[in-house]
N, C-alpha and C positions, 0 to 999 in steps of 0.2 A: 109448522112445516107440512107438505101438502103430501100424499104417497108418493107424485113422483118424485121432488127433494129426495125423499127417502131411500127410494130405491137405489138412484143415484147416486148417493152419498154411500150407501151401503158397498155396492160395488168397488167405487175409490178408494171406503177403507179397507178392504180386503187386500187390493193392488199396495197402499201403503203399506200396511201391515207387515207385506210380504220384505217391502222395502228396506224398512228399518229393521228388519230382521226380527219382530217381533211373530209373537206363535196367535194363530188363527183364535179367534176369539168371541163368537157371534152375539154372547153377553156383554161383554164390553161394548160392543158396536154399537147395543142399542141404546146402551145407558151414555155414552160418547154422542148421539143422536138428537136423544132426551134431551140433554144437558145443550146443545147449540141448539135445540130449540125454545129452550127456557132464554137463554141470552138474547138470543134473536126479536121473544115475548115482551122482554123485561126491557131490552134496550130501548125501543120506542119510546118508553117515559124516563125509564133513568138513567140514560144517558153513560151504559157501561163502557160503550167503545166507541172511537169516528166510526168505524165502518157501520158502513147500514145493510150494505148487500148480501144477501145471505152464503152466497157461493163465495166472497168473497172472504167471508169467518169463517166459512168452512177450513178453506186456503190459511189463511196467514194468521188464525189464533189455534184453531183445532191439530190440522196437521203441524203447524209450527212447534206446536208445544207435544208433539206424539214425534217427532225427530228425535226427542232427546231422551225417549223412556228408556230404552236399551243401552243407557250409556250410564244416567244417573243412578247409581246403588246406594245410597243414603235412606238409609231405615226410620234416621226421625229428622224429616224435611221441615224445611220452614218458606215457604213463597212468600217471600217480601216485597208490598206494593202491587198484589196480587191481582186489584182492581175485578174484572168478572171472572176469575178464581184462574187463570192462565199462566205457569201451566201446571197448579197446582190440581185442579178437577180432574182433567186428564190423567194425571200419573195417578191421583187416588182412586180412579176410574178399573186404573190397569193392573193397582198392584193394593188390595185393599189388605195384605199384611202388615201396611208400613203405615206410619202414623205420619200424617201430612198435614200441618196447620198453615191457614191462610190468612196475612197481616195486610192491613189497609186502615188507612185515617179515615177513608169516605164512608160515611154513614147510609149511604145511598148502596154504593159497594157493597157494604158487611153483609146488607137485608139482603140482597139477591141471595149471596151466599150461603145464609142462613135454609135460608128457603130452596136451593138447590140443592143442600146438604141432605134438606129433609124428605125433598118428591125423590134424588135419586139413592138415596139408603147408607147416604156414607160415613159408616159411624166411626171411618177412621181420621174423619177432618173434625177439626178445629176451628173455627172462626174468632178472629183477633181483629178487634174494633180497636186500636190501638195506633199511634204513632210508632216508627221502629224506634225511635232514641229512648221512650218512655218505658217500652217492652223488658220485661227483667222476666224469662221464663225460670219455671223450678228446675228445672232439668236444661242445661247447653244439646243442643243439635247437632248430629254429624254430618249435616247437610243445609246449606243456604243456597234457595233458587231465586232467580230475580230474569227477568224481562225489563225491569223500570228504570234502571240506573243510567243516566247516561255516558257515567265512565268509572272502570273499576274502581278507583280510587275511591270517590265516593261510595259504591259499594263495600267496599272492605272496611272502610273507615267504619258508616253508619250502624254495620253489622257487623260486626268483631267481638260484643259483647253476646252475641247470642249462638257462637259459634265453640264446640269444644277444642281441646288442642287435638291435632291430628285430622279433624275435619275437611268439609270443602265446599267451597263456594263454587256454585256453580253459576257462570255468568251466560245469559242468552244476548247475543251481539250480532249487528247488523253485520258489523267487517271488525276483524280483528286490526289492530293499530301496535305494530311494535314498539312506539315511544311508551305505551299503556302499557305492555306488558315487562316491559327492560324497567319501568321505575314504581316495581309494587315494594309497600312499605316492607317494613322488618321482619316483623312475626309475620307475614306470607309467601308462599314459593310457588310458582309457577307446576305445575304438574303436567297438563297435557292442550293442547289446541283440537279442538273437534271440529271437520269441516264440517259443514250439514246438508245436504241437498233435500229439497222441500219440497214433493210432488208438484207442477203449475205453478210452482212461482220461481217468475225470474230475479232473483235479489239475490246478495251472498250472503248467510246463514252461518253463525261461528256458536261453537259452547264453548267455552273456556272454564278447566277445573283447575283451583287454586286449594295450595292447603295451606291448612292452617298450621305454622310449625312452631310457634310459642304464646305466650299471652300477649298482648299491646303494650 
């Protein structure tokens, strides 16, 4: 990323920041910087995301997954299908008290990860080279994040075993679909709908918080 990318960037996240109501952060900023510069490095060969354009990750991974930090309060997060750590890097980015591990099959995936973990200091991640069905943590999570699902159902399905009671799945959704949310299984309830507005990007943005209210 070249100074002016940076400056650039720098600026935007300060107007978001403000946005999401998050508090002024200039270390954050740069390690949030760091890190879509590493992606942006990394993608060329391994192929973390389609997007290639760099303003364009800025937009729809970076900001995308800093929409939801002020909302999501889960102290031990789990990002499922995490692929280049989105939008798990970010929130460990913002809130390095919380323990935030990062799940993915792709072996291509994990290393990035690895290796992001280590240039930007985060010794509150995790990296899990793992299937989710295979995954059996010591400890259940009071928070499940995901971008990769394409419908709750499968989400709550595949991760219910790594999820404690009382918990919450937190789903990042393109548009909310009321047949998906009127037919979640049993042991789930419906908690809140988050609309999200996304600096520059024109798409509709949903979070959807689901708790978890008994075992499967």
């Amino acid at each position: 990323m070249d100074s002016a990318h940076h400056n650039q960037f720098s600026g935007r996240l300060a107007t978001a920041f403000e946005q999401f109501g998050l508090p002024e952060n200039t270390q954050a900023w740069s390690k949030l910087l760091h890190y879509l510069s590493l992606l942006e490095k990394w993608n060329k060969t391994y192929n973390l995301t389609a997007i290639r354009d760099l303003d364009e990750m800025f937009v729809k991974h970076l900001l995308d997954s800093l929409s939801v930090a002020a909302i999501i309060d889960s102290e031990r997060l789990i990002d499922v299908g995490t692929g280049g750590g989105l939008p798990g890097i970010p929130l460990a980015i913002l809130f390095p008290e919380r323990q935030i591990d990062l799940l993915d099959s792709n072996s291509k995936k994990t290393r990035f990860l690895i290796q992001a973990k280590a240039e930007l200091g985060l010794e509150n991640v995790t990296v899990l080279h793992q299937r989710v069905e295979a995954y059996r943590p010591e400890q259940l999570y009071d928070g499940v994040v995901s971008r990769a699902f394409a419908s709750l159902d499968d989400m709550l399905t595949w991760t219910e075993h790594l999820l404690a009671v009382g918990g919450h799945w937190w789903a990042m959704k393109a548009q909310k679909t009321q047949d998906e949310v009127a037919e979640l299984p049993e042991f789930a309830k419906m908690s809140q709908v988050f609309d999200l507005k996304v600096p520059d990007l024109d798409a509709q943005r949903t979070l959807i918080k689901i708790e978890k209210c008994r075992e499967k």
